[in-house]
N, C-alpha and C positions, 0 to 999 in steps of 0.2 A: 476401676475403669475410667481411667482419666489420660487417655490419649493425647498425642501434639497434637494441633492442627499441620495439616500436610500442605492442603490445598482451600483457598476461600473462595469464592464464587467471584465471577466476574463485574468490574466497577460497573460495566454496557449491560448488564444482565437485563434491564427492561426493555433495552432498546434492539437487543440481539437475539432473543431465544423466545422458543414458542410459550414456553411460561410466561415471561416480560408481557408478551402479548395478550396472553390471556388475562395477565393482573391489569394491564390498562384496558381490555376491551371490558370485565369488569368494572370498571372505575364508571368507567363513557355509557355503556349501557344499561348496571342495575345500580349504581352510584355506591359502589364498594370498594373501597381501598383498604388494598391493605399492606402494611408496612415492610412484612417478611415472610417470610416462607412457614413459618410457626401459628402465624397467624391467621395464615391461609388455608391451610391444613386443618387447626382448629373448625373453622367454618365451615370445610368441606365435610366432618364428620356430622356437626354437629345441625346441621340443614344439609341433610342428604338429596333433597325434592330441588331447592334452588341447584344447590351444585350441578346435579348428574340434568337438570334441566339447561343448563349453562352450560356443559359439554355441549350436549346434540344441538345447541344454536348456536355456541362459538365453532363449531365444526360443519355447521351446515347437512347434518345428518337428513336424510330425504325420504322422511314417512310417505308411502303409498297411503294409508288411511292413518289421522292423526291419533293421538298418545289421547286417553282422559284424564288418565294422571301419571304423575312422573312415576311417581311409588304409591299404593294404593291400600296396601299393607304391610306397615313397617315391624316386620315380625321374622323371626330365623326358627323353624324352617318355616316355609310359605309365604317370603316377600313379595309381591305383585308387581316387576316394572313395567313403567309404559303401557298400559294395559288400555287395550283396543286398537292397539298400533299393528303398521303393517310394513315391514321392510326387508330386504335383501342384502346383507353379508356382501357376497358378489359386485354383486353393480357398484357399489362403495372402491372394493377394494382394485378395479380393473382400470377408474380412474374415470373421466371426462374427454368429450373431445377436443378442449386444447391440450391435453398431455399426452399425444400420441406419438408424437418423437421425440420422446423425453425416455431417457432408459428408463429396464422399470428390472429387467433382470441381469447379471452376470453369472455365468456357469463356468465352473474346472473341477474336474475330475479325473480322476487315474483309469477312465476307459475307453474315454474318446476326444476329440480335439475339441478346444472352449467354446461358448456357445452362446450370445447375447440376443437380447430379446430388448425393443420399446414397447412402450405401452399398446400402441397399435400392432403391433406383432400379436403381443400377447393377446387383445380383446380379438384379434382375427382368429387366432387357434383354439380360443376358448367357447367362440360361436359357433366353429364346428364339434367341436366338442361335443358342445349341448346338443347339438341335432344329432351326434352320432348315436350317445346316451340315449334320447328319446325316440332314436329308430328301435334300440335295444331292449323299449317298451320302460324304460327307467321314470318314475314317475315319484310327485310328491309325498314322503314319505319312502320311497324305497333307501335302500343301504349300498353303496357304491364301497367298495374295501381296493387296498392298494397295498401290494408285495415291491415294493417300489423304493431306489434309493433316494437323495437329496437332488434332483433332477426335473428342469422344467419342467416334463412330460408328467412331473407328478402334480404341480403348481395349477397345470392346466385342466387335469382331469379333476383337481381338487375343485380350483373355481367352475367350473360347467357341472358338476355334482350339485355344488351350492345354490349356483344361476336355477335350479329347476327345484330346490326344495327337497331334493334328497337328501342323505343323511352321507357324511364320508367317515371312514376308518383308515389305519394307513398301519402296518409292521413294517421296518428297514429289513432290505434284503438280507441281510447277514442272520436273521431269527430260521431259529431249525424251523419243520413242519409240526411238530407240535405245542410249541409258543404261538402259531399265526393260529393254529384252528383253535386253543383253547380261548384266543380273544375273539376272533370274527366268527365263530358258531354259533358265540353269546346272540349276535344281534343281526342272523340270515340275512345273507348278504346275498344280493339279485347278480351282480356283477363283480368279476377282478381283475384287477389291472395289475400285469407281472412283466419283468424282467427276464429274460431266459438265463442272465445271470450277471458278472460284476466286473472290473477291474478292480485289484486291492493292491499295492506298493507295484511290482513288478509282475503279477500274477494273475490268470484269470481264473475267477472263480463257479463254476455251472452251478444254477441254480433249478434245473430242469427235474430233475427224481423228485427233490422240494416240492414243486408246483404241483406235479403229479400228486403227492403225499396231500397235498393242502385241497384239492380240486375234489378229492375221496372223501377229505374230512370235513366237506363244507356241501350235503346235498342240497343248501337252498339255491345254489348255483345256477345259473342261464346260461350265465355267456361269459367267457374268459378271452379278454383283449390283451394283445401281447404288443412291448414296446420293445422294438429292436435296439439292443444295446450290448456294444462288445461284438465276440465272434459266436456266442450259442445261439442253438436253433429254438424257434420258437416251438410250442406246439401245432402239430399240426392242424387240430380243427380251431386253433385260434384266432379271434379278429384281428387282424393287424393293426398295429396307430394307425397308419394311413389311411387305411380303411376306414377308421372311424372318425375320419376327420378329411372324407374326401368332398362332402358335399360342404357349400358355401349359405350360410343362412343367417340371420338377421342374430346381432345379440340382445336377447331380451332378460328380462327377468322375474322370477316367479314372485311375487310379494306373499310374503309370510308372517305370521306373527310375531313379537317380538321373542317370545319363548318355543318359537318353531326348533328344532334340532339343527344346529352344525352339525355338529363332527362328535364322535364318540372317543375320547380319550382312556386311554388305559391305565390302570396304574401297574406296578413294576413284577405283581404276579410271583412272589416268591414266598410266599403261602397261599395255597389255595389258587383258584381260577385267578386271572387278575382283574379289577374292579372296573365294570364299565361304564365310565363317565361323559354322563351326557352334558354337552354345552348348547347356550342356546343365539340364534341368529343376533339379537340384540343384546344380548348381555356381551355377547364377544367383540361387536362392532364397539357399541359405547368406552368399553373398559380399555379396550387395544387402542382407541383413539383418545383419548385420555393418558394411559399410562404411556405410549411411545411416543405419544407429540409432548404433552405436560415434561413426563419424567424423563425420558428419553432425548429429547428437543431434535427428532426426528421432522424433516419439514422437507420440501421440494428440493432438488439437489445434493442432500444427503447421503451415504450409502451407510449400510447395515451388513458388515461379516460379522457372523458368529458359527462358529463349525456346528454343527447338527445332526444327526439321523431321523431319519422321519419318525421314530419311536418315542423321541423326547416330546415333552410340549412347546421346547425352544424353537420347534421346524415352525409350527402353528405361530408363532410370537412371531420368528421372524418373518414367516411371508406377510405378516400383518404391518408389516414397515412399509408394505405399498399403500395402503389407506393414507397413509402420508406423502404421498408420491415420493419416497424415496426408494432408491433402489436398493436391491438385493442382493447381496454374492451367495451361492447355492454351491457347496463344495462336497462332493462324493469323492472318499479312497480315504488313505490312513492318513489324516494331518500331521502327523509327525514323521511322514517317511517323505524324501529320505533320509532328513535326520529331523531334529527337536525346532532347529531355525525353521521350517517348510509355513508356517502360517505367518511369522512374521514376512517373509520374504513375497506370501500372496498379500499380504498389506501394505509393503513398501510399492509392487506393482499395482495394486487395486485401487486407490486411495480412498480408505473407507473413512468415515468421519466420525463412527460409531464402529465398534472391534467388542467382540466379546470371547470370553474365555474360561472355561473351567478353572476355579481356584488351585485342583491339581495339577496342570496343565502351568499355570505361571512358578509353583513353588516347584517344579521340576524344572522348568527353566532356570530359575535361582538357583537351587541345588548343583546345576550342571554347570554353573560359572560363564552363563550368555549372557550376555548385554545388547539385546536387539534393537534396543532404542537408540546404541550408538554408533552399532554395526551398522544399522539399515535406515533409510530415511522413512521414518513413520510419523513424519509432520501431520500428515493431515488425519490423525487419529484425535477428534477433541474428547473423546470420552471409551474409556477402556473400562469395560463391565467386567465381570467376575460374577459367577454362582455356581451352585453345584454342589459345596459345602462351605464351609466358615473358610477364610483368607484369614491367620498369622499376620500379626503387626508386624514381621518378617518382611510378606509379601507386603506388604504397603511401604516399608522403607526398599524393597529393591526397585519399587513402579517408580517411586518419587527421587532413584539414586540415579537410575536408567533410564529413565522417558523425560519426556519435555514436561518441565514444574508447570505448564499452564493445561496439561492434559488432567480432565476428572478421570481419577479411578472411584468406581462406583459397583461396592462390595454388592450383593442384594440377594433375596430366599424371596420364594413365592412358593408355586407349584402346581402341578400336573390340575389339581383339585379345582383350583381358579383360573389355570393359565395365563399368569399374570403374575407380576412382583405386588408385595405385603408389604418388605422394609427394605430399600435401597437409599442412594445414593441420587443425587439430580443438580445439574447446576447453580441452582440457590443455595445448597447447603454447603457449610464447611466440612472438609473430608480430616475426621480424626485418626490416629494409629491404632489401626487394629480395632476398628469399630463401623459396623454399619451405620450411614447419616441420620436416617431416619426413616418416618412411615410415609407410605406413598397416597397422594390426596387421594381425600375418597376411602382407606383405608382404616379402620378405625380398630388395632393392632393395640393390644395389652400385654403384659405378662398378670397370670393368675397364680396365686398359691392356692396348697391344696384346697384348701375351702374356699374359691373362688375369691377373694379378696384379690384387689390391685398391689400390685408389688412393685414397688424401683429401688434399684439397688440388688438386688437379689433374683437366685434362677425361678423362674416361674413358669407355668405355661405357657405356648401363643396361643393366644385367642383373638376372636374379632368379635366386638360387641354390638353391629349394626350390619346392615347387610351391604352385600356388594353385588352389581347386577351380571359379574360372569362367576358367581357361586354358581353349583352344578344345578342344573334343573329337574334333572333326576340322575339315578343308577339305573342302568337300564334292566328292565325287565323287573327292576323292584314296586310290583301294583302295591304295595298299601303301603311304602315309603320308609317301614322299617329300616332297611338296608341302610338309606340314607341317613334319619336318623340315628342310628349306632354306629356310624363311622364319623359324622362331625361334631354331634349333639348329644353323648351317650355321656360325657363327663359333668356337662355345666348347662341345665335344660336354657333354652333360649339362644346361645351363647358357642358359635363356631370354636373349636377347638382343631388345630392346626396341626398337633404331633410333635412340635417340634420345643424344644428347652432353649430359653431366652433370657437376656437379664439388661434392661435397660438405666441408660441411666437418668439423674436428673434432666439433664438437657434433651434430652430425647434419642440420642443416640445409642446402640443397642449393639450387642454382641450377641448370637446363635452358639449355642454348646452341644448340639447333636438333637438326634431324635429323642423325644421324653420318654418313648416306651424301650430304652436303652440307657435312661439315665442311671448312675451308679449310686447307688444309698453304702457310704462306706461308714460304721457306727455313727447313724444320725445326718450325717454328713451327706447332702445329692452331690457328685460331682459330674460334669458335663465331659462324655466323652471326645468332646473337641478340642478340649482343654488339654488330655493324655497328647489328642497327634501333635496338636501345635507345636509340642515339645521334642516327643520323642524322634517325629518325622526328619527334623531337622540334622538329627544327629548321623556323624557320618558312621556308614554300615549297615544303617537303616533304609532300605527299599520301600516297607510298608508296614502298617499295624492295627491291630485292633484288639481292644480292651473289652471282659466284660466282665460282670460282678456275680459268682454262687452264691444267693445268701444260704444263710443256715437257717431251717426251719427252727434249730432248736435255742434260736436266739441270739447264737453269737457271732463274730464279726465277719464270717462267709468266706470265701477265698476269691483275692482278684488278680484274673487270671489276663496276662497278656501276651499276645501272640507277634512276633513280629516274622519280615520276611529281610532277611538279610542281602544288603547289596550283590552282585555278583557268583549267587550261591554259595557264600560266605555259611560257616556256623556262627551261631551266638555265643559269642567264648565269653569266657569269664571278665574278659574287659570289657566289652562291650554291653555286658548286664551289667556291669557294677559301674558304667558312663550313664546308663538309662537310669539305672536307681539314684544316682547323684543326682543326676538333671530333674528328674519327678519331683525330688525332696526337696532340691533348692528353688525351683523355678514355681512348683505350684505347693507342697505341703507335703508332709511324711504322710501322711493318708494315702496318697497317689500312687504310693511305690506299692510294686506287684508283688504277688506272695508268689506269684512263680513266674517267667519265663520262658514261652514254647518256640521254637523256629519251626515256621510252617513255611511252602512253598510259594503257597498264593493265597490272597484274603478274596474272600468271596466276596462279590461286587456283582451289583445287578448290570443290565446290559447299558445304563444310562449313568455306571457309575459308582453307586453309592455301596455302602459298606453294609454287611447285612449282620448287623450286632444283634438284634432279638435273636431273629431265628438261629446264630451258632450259641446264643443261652442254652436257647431250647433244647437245639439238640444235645449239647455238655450237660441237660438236666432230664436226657434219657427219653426223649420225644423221640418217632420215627423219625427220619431224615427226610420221606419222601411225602409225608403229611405235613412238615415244617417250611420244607423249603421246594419251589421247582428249579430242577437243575437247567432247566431248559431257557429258562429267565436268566441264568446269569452267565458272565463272560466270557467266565471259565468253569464250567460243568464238571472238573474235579477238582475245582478249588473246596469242597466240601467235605473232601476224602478222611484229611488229617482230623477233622475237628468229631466225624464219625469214628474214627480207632479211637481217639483220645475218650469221647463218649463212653468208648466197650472198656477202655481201664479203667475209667472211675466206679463204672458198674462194677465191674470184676474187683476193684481195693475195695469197695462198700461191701463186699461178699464176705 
């Protein structure tokens, strides 16, 4: 792992960017200098109390009742921050009154004409809001849920939920009725805020029989508020927006603990129910104001696209770009329709200064032979983010063949769990090929081998070995914390464990190879299943793929099995395996190459995405399908078809 340098940080770095700022307001006020970013970082892990005490005063954070201590138990699980503190999410992120004619949102979507918002817009609609909410008898502690797309009227219902100390949930409109109830039945919801339905490319989509379906499966129900969007009719005894936001009233704020409840995040639900992750008022404020002004250099003037559905944690990440008063872009419908160019082309009109984009998302662009950097004028993009999964040193030589050499590309993985980046990229570091920069301040990001030892050089686990204050505050509903402890804490007591297979190197810089509980053991040997697509994806014929590993119980080399989906509904003909068996061999090691070959239609992907390598183990090792996986979670609800027949022949050849 010894990448070029692509890109090195700017000569003006202290004089320009909110980092710059922070390392001299350091210097000026706790007499801390520090030379680099390595340096910096170190310090932030290693005095957690000064650091995260030095956010909320270089930020101006506005405690209702003061903090006693920054961190009061520095222990995983059961960290303590801030404790005796009292603050509001909300009033933070809605801004002050000199920023009221300062944009704060931009809206485009495939269902109605664009739609912009200042900050005084938005703190006016967000005060009816609240009054409407607390006519609805909505009260601190209740659960406010949203069937809602990427669309202010969700921004709005979000902050006036928060403004009173409620709790919000959100499902993107495209989730069937039994994805939205298996999440918000978890955690009885008083109120829903729905869509009667969508615009998608050319199309309207009714979302109304849904709502019906979801309003049966959710009796803790009141009151269903309906936002008019598109040509569907609302329900009839529904509240209307307007309605709920006809009266004029003061915006205030509920002051809350620092571990009072945001929002309840979901995980991706493709085993089992999916996992209800609760975040807390202060841990989300602290870290979003840290991580998008430090790492992001998100500041006044700014803007923030990144495509989203409100089901990801990125919806939650980006409305948090307003704590920084920068603005928004909020984009509902299919970003690639009508063709692949559609989001550079809202970037060339939007000027955003900050762009993000799914890893898949750019190496499809490559693949397809676009050059948007020199079609389109995307000057004012200074930082092009990437996550979702690992980015190909591929993809970093097409950013730096096609975009302006002075633009950061900035790889980076966090997740749903933290909401928040782990290891990214940030304008002080140098951007190497095919290598995430580094760890994000504050973050205190290792690889472990099996026996919990430090690793560099080698795959190891992510762990975090200190706390971080938007770790989850709980799973909801989990009273004696088990839950939680056996989803972060069940491999390395003390010791966050991530999921994910990493391997850094000496300098700090790090590459991600898939999820661990998917990593390949091929005699002795783990191989990182991100390491097969880097490869294989690349190759022409190939649409998609996914690798996984049968061991043998009875000790020998197991068979590994790879599934691809051929371009154009091509089959895999015998050139085409024996271009992937070459490429495996040459590029990563004869280990790599597959003992078989399957053409499947479609790879199962959750609805945010991601590739779902455990669960088709499982089911190829004779697990039910509907205990493994929910179809309802993923994309494509029969992309699990092929890998269930393929299941009943190996049973059947085992016979």
């Amino acid at each position: 792992m010894i990448g070029d340098i692509l890109w090195n940080p700017p000569d003006d770095l202290r004089e320009t960017t909110e980092l710059g700022r922070f390392m001299a307001w350091l210097a000026a006020e706790r007499d801390l200098d520090f030379h680099d970013y390595d340096s910096l970082w170190q310090w932030s892990v290693d005095e957690l109390e000064e650091f995260w005490g030095a956010v909320v005063e270089f930020y101006e954070i506005r405690f209702h009742a003061p903090y006693e201590h920054v961190l009061a138990e520095r222990k995983m699980p059961g960290a303590r921050w801030f404790t005796g503190s009292r603050l509001n999410y909300a009033e933070h992120l809605v801004g002050r009154d000199e920023d009221l004619d300062r944009c704060a949102v931009v809206s485009r979507s495939q269902t109605r004409a664009p739609v912009e918002l200042t900050f005084g817009e938005l703190r006016g609609q967000v005060a009816r809001a609240r009054a409407g909410l607390q006519r609805l008898g909505v009260r601190e502690g209740d659960r406010v849920v949203a069937y809602m797309p990427n669309i202010p009227e969700t921004l709005i219902a979000f902050v006036a939920t928060a403004s009173l100390g409620a709790i919000w949930a959100t499902c993107a409109s495209e989730f069937g009725p039994r994805s939205v109830i298996d999440r918000f039945a978890q955690i009885e919801p008083k109120v829903l805020i729905a869509v009667p339905g969508y615009g998608y490319r050319d199309r309207y989509v009714s979302r109304q029989d849904e709502i019906a379906a979801i309003r049966t499966g959710l009796p803790s129900l009141e009151h269903v508020v309906g936002v008019p969007y598109g040509t569907g009719e609302l329900p009839a005894d529904a509240i209307r927006w307007e309605e709920l936001l006809s009266e004029h009233a003061p915006l205030e704020f509920t002051p809350v603990p620092f571990e009072h409840p945001l929002y309840v995040l979901f995980s991706s639900g493709t085993t089992g129910l999916p996992k209800p992750i609760v975040h807390g008022h202060g841990g989300q404020l602290v870290e979003h104001y840290k991580h998008h002004g430090l790492m992001w250099d998100l500041k006044p003037g700014a803007r923030l696209l990144w495509f989203s559905t409100t089901a990801w944690m990125m919806w939650n990440a980006l409305v948090s770009a307003l704590l920084l008063r920068a603005s928004i872009v909020m984009l509902d419908g299919d970003p690639t329709w009508p063709d692949l160019l559609e989001q550079w082309r809202l970037a060339e009109t939007l000027r955003p200064t900050n762009m993000g984009v799914s890893s898949v998302y750019l190496m499809t662009c490559r693949k397809a032979g676009l050059t948007p950097g020199q079609q389109l004028d995307l000057s004012s993009i200074r930082t092009l983010h990437t996550a979702g999964s690992p980015l190909p040193a591929e993809g970093y030589r097409w950013v730096y063949d096609h975009f302006d050499r002075d633009t950061l590309l900035s790889n980076g993985s966090g997740g749903t769990d933290v909401c928040t980046g782990m290891v990214e990229g940030c304008l002080a570091m140098p951007v190497y090929e095919g290598e995430i920069a580094g760890r994000c301040l504050g973050v205190d990001v290792k690889a472990f081998d099996i026996d919990g030892n430090v690793v560099i050089g080698e795959l190891g686990e992510m762990v975090v070995t200190s706390p971080m204050p938007s770790m989850p505050i709980a799973l909801w509903g989990d009273r004696d914390g088990s839950r939680y402890r056996d989803a972060y804490f069940d491999r390395f007591p003390g010791v966050w464990r991530q999921g994910d297979w990493i391997r850094f190197s000496e300098r700090g810089s790090c590459v991600l190879t898939g999820r661990s509980d998917a990593t390949l053991n091929r005699g002795g040997v783990r191989l990182g299943t991100g390491e097969f697509y880097r490869v294989i994806e690349e190759l022409s014929g190939v649409a998609d793929s996914l690798v996984v590993h049968l061991e043998d119980d009875a000790g020998g080399s197991g068979e590994l099995l790879l599934f691809v989906v051929p371009t154009n509904g091509n089959a895999v003909d015998a050139n085409l395996e024996q271009r992937i068996a070459a490429s495996l061999r040459g590029q990563l090691s004869p280990r790599h190459v597959p003992d078989r070959i399957v053409m499947v239609s479609a790879i199962p992907r959750t609805l945010t995405g991601k590739k779902l390598e455990a669960p088709v183990k499982r089911i190829l090792q004779g697990e039910p399908p509907d205990l493994v996986a929910s179809r309802s979670s993923l994309l494509d609800p029969t992309a699990l078809d092929a890998f269930v027949a393929l299941a009943g022949e190996i049973r059947h050849t085992e016979r």
